[in-house]
N, C-alpha and C positions, 0 to 999 in steps of 0.2 A: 288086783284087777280094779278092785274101787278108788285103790291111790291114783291109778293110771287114767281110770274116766273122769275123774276128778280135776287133774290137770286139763284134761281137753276142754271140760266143758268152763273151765275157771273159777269153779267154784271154792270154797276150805274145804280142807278135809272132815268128815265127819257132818255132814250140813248137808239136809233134804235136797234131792235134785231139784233143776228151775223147770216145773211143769211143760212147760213152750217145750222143752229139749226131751221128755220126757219119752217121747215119741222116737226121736231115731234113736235114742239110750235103747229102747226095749227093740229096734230092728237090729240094731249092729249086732247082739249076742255072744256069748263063746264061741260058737260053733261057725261065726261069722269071721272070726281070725284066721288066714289057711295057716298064719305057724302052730295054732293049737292041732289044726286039721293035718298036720304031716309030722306033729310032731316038735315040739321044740326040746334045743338042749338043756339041761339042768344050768340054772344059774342064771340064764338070759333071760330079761325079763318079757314076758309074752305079751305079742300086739305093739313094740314100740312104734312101729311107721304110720299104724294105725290112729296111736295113742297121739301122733304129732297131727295129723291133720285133724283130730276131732279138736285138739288144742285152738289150730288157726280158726277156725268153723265157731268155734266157740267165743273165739278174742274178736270176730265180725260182727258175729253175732250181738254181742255186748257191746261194740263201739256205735251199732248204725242209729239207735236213737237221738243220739245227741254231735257226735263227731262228725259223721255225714253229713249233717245239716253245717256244725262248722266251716265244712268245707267246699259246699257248693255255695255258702252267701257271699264269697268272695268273689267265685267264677261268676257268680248273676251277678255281680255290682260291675265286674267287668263288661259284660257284656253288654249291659247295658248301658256304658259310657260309651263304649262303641261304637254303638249304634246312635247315640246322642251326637256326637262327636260326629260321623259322616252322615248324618241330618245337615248340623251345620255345614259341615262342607261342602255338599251340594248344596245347601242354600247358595253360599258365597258365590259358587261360580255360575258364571254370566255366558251365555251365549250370544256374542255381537257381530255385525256384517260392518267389515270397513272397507271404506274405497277410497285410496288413496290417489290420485292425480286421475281418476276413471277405470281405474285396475279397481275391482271389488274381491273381495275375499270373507271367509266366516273364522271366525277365530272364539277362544274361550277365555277369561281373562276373570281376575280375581280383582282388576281396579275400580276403585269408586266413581272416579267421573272421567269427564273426558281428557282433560291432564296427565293423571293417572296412566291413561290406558294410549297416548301418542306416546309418554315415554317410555312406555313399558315395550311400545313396539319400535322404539327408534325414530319415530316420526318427526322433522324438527319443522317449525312453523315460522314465517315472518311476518313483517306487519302488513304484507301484499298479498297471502295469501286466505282463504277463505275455511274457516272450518263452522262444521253444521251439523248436530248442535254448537252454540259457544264453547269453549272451552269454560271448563269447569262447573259442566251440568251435570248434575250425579247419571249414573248407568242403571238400567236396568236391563235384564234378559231379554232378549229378543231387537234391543238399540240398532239402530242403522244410524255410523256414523260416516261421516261423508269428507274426504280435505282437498281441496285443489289448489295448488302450487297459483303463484301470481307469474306473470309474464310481461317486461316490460315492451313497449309497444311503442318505438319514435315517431310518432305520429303527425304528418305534414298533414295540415285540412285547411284547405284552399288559401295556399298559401303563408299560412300561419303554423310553424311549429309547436310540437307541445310533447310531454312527458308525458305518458298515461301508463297505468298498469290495470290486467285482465287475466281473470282467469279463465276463459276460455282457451280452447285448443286451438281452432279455427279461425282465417280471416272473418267469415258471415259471421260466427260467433262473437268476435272483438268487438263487430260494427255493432252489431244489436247489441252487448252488454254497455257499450258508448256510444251510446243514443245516435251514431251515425248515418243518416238519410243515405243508402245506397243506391236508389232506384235512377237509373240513368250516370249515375256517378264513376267518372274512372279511376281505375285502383291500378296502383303499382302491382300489385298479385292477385292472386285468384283467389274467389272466396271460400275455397274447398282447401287450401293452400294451409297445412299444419305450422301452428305457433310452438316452436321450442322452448325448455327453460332458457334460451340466451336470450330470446324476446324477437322480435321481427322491425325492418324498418320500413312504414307502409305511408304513399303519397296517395291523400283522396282529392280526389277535384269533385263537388259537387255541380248539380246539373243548376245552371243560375240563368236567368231571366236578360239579357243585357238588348239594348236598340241603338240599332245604326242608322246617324244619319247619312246618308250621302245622294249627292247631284238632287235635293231637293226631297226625298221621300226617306222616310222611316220603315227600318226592319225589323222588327223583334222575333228574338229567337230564343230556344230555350239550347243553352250549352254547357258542357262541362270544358270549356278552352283554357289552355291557361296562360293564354296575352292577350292582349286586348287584338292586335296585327290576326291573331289566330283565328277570333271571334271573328271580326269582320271579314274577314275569308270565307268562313263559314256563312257568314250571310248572304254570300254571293257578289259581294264589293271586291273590285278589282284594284289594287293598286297600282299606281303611276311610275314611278323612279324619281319623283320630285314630291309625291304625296306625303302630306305626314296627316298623324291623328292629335285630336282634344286631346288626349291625355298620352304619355310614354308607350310608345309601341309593347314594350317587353313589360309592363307591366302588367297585373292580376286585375282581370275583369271580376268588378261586386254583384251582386245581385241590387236591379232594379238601374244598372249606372244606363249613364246615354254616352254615349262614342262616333264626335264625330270627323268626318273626314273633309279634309281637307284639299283641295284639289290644286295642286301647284304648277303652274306656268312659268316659266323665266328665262333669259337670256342673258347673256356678260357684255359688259362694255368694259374698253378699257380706256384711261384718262393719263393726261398726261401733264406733269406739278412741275411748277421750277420750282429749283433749291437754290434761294438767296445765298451767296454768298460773302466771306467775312470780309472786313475791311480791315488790315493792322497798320497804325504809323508810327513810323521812325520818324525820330528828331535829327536836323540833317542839317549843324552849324552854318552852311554855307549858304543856305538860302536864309534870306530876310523872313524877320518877326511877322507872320501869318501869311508866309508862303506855304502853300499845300503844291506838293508835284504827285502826280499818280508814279511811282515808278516802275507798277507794274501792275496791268488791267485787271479786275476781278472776271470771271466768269461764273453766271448761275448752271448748276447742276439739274439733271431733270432726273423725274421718280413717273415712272409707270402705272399704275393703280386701276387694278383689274374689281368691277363692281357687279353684285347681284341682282340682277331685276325679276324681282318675282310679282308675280299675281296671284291673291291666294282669292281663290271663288270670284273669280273675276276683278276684284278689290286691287289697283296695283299696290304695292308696297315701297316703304321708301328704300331707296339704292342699300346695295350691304355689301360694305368691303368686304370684299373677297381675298386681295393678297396686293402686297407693293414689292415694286422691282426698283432699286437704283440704277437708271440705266446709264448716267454720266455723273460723276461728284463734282460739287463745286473746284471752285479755285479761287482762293482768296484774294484780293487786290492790294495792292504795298501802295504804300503813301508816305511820301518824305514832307515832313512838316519844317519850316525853317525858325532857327533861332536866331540870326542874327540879326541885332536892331536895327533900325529904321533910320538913311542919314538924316540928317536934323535939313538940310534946306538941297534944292534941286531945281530943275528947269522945271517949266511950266508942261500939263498933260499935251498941251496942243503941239508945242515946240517941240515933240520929241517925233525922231526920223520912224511912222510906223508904216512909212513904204517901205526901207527897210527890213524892218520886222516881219514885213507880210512876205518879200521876195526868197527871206533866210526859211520861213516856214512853211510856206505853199507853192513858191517858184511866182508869187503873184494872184492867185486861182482862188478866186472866192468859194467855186465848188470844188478845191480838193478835198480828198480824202484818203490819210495813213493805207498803208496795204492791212493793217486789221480790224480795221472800219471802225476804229474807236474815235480819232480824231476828224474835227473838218473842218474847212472855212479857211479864209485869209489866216485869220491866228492859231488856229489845228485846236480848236475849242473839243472838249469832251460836252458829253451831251449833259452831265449833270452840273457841269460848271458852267454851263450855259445857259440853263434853268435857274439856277442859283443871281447869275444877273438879270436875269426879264426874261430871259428870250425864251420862245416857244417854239416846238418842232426840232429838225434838226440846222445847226448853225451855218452849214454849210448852201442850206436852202434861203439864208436870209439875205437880204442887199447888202452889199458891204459895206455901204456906209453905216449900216446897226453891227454889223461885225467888228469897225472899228471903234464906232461907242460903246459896246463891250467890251473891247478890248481894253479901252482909257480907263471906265467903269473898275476892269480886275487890275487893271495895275495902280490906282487909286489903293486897292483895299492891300496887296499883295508885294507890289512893285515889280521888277521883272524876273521874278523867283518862277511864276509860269512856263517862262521861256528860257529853260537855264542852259539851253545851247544858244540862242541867237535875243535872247534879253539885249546884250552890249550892243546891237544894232542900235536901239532906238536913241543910244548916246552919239552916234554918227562914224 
């Protein structure tokens, strides 16, 4: 029985019990066994199951001062990393509100700055859009970050194109972030009118100051026009069908310009040119050395010429062709020139038969005249060969007796190459 408490309590055999244990040693007892109580067989040794938990009880017993403690400073150093450990971790994380193109949202985010935290959410940025704070400003909990997309914006203002980009949503938006004076101005769109990321194409005409003058007095008006013809409409100027303005009708009225009107009058006349005609000569053996024969008359050609008479503010102006018509083309004049020389001796100018001559050319008739009104007189003189010797007017009006001293006159210079059908008269 003592080898048996012995084991339980872990002691050697033979060796004082451990006081502490002393106490359930004297409750267990003999009489505390039921195999003593009912009887055990010979041989079995009495109280084994017993004998085995005072053993366990005993090996606690003996481990809890030092072994227990071995084994709880681990679990406390765990734990306490733990807990150190999701310290930090909620430090790290950040609670931020981002709003990206005006869509706002609250999100948790472990990124240091603003960088960070558009990539972490897919956000991509260009050099047109606006982010607030800057990028790359550290975070902290509670940050409100802000990104608005840029919007290209083709922007006509008064007349002048231009390239801008805006991050606002709205036409009024645009105009106020681009300093654009709205007030009385007209806009290709409304100002309520939503900007997409494709951008918008928007025409302003600002409201400008322009003065008209016309029929003597000055109007000033304030307009958003965009021609000058428009403005002056607006002013209450009427235009004419022959009016023009100081400057290009379809042009862009400036602020502060003056525009004025002109008041046009006018009427056509139309005039009528002759066209000289060419003279060409053939060289014609048969006639004597500076015989000229017309062989065939020139006619001048006439041109029509329709002209503008205008009056501007009562001012006439000079004529302004308007348009020419060829209403008849010349016709050029033939002239046979003679080559052959000159005889060396001959009868005298007086001596020669120019009754004759005048009978074969005129039937006699100081005032005849060809059926083409080219030739006249005794000797069927043209008017510019008649010129050519003195005579003045036409030859047919002169006495005949200067008829016949023109005549002696060109056969002096020519011989009777003049008359190259009845020339041989004046030989007899």
């Amino acid at each position: 029985m003592v080898e048996s408490l012995g084991r339980v309590t872990g002691a050697p055999l033979g060796s004082a019990p451990d006081p502490d244990l002393s106490a359930p040693l004297e409750r267990v007892g003999v009489s505390s066994n039921p195999r003593l109580e009912t009887g055990t067989a010979p041989g079995v040794s009495p109280g084994r199951p017993a004998g085995r938990r005072a053993r366990r009880r005993g090996a606690r017993a003996a481990e809890r001062p030092d072994s227990v403690v071995r084994r709880l400073v681990p679990q406390a150093l765990v734990v306490a990393f733990l807990a150190g450990g999701t310290t930090a971790f909620v430090a790290q994380d950040r609670a931020i509100q981002l709003s990206v193109d005006g869509r706002p949202r609250s999100l948790h985010t472990f990124a240091d700055d603003v960088d960070a935290l558009l990539h972490e959410e897919g956000v991509r940025v260009g050099e047109h859009d606006m982010v607030a704070p800057a990028p790359g400003t550290p975070l902290t909990g509670g940050d409100a970050i802000a990104v608005r997309y840029g919007r290209p914006v083709r922007l006509t203002l008064d007349g002048r194109r231009h390239e801008v980009w805006t991050t606002a949503h709205t036409v009024d938006g645009a105009l106020r972030e681009l300093g654009v004076r709205a007030e009385g101005a007209y806009l290709s769109a409304s100002r309520s009118q939503r900007i997409g990321r494709a951008g918008l194409a928007l025409d302003v005409r600002t409201e400008r100051a322009v003065t008209v003058m016309a029929d003597g007095r000055a109007r000033t008006i304030r307009t958003n026009a965009a021609t000058a013809r428009e403005a002056v409409e607006r002013a209450g100027v009427v235009l004419g069908p022959d009016d023009t303005l100081s400057v290009p009708a379809d042009s862009f009225p400036r602020d502060g310009q003056t525009v004025t009107v002109l008041r046009v009058t006018g009427a056509r006349e139309v005039r009528e040119q002759a066209i000289p005609f060419r003279v060409e000569r053939t060289y014609d053996p048969s006639l004597l050395r500076g015989t000229e024969v017309v062989a065939r008359p020139g006619r001048p050609g006439l041109r029509r010429i329709t002209y503008l008479l205008r009056t501007v503010n009562g001012v006439r102006q000079t004529p302004l062709r308007e348009s020419a018509e060829v209403v008849r083309r010349p016709r050029k004049q033939v002239v046979r020139v003679g080559t052959k020389p000159l005889p060396r001796a001959g009868r005298p100018v007086d001596a020669l038969d120019w009754h004759g001559l005048a009978v074969c050319e005129s039937g006699g008739d100081p005032h005849a005249v060809d059926s083409s009104g080219t030739y006249g007189g005794l000797y069927q003189f043209d008017t510019h060969t008649w010129h050519t010797l003195g005579g003045t007017g036409r030859p047919q009006d002169a006495p005949a007796s200067e008829q016949t001293y023109r005549a002696k006159k060109l056969y002096v210079r020519r011989g009777e190459s003049p008359w190259p059908h009845c020339g041989e008269r004046l030989h007899g």
